[in-house]
C-alpha positions in Angstrom: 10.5 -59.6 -14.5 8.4 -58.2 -12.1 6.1 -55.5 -13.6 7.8 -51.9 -13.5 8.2 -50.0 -10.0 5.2 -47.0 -9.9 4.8 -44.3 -7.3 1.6 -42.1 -7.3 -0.8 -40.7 -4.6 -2.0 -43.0 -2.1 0.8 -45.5 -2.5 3.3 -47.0 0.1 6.6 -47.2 -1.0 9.6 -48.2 0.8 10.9 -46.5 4.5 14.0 -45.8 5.3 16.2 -47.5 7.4 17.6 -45.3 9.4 17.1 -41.5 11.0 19.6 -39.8 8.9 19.1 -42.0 5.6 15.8 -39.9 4.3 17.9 -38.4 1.5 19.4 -41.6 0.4 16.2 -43.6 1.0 14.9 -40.8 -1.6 17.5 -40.8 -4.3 17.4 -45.0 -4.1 13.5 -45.0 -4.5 14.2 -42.2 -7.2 16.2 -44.9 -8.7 14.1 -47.7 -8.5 11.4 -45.7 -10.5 13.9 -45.3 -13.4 15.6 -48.8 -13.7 13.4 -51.8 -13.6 16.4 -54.3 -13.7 17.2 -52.6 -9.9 13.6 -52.3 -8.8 13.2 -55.8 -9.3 16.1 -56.7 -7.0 15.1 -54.9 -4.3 11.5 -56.0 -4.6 12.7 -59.8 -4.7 16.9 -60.4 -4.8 16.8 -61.1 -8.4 19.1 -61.0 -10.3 21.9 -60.4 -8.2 24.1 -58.5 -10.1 28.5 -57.5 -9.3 28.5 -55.1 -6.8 24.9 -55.0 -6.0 25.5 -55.5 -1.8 23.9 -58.3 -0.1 20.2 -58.9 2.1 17.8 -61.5 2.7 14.9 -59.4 2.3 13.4 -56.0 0.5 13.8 -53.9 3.7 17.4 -55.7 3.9 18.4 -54.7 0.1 16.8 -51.4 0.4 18.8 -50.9 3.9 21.8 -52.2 2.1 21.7 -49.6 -1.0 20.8 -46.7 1.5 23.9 -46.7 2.5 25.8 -47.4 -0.7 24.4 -44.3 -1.7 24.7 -41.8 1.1 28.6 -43.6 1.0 28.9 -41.9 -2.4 26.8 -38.8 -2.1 28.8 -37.7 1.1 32.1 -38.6 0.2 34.8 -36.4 -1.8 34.3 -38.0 -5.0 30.1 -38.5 -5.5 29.0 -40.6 -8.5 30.8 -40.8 -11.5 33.6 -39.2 -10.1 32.5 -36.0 -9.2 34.8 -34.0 -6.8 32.3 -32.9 -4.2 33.0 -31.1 -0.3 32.7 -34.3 2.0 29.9 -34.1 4.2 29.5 -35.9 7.3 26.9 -39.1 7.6 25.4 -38.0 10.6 24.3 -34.9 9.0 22.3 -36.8 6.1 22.8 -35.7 2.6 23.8 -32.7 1.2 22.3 -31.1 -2.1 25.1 -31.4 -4.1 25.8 -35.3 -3.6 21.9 -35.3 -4.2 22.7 -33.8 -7.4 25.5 -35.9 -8.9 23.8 -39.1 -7.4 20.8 -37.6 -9.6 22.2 -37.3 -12.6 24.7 -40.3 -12.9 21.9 -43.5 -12.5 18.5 -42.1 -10.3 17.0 -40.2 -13.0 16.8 -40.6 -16.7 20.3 -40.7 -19.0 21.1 -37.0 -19.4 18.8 -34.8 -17.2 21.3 -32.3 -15.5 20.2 -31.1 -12.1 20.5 -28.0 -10.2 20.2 -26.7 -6.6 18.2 -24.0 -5.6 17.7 -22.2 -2.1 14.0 -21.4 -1.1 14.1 -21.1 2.2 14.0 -17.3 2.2 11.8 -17.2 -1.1 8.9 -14.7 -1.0 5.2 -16.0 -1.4 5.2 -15.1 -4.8 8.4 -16.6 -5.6 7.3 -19.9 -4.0 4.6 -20.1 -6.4 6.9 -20.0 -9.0 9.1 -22.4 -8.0 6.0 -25.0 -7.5 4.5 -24.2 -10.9 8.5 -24.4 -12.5 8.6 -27.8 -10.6 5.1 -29.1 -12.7 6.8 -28.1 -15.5 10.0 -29.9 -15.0 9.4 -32.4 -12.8 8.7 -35.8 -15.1 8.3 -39.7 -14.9 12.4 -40.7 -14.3 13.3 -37.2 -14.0 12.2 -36.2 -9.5 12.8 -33.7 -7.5 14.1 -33.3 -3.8 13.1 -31.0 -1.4 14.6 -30.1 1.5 12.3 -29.3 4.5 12.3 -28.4 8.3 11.6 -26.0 10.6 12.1 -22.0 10.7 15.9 -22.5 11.3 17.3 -25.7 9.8 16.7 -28.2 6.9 15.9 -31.6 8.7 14.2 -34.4 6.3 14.5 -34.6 2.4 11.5 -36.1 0.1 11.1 -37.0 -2.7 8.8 -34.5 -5.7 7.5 -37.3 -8.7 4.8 -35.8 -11.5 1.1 -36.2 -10.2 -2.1 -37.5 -12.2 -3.6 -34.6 -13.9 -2.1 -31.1 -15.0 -0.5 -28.6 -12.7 -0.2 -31.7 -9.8 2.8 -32.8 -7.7 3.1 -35.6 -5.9 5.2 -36.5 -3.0 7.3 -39.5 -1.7 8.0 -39.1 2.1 10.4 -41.9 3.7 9.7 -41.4 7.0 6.5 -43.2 6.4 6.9 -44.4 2.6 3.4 -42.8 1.8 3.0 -41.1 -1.3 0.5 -38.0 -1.2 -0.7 -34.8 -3.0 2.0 -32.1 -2.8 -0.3 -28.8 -2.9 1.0 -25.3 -4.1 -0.7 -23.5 -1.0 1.1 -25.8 1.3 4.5 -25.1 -0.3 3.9 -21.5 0.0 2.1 -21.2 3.6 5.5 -23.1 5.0 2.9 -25.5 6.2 4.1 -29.0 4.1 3.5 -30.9 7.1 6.3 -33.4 5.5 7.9 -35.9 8.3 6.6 -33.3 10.8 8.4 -30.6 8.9 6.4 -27.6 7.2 9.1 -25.1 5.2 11.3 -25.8 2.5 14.7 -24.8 2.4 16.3 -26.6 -0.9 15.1 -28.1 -4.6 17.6 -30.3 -6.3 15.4 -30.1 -9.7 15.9 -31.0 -13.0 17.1 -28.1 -14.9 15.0 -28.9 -18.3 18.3 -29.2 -19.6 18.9 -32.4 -22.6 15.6 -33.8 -21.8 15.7 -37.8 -23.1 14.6 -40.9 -22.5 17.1 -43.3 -22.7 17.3 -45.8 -20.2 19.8 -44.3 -16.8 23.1 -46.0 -15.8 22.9 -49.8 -14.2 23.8 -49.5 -10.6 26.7 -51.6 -11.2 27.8 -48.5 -13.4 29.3 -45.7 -11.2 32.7 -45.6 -10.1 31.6 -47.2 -6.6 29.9 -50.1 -5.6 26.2 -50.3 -6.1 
């Protein structure tokens, strides 16, 4: 097996396939971070486990599971079942299929989720809401945040614990690069994430049955994967 999939500061991770996938390129890399087994088949095709979809290459497999997931986070029924409004593909993926996909196989066994808005947050509630995320946010247990413009939520990324105390770091699909996610940036609307400075969304662990069991196989939701 290759040697477990890591994301910090200054990395490249993987990029996502497609303009509307940045949500689903998220929540796969989310779980690659938390399930070695499936890391290791994207990184190399091995082992090719039922229902894991076909690709001759990373970029392929990672193409491939994109949209497996965005096929179950926009659907009626998300992962595991969960009775969810639709959502069109075209519009990329909404928080609550984020969510369930979150907490049934891309983040650690038990971690419950929750959406929150922030777009219309004041200064001094966005500081809170970056210093609740370096609380929360852990190794298997992410964060997404919506981001765009002054009047519409246009790319989603990806929030994983950084190095040191009171540090975030950030996954951007787009380009795959992992960087620094500051508090003043998060606050002055200027993230500068995918071209995109103010956040509108978290989907955030809730700090809710914290454990560290390993998550669900892919193979395990109700859908293919």
């Amino acid at each position: 097996m290759t040697a477990p999939f890591h994301l910090a500061a200054g990395d490249s991770g993987p990029v996502q396939q497609s303009p509307v996938t940045c949500g689903s390129a998220s929540l796969t890399v989310a779980r690659m971070l938390v399930d070695p087994l499936f890391a290791q088949w994207v990184q190399t095709g091995s082992p090719s486990l039922p229902g894991f979809p076909g690709g001759a290459s990373a970029e392929a497999r990672f193409a491939a599971y994109e949209r497996v997931v965005m096929s179950r986070t926009n659907a009626l029924f998300g992962a595991h079942h969960r009775l969810q409004l639709p959502w069109p593909h075209a519009l990329g993926t909404p928080p609550w299929g984020a969510r369930h996909e979150l907490e049934f196989g891309a983040a650690k066994r038990g971690t419950r989720y929750a959406v929150h808005v922030v777009r219309t947050a004041s200064r001094a509630a966005l500081i809170g809401t970056y210093d609740r995320l370096v609380e929360i946010v852990a190794d298997g247990e992410p964060a997404l945040l919506y981001v765009g413009d002054a009047t519409l939520p246009r790319h989603v990324v990806l929030v994983l614990p950084g190095e040191g105390d009171r540090v975030l770091d950030v996954y951007e699909p787009a380009s795959g690069r992992v960087s620094v996610l500051r508090r003043d940036e998060l606050t002055g609307r200027h993230l500068g994430l995918g071209g995109w400075d103010v956040a509108w969304f978290s989907v955030q662990p809730t700090g809710e049955r914290r454990v560290t069991s390993p998550a669900y196989l892919p193979g395990a939701s109700p859908n293919p994967a």
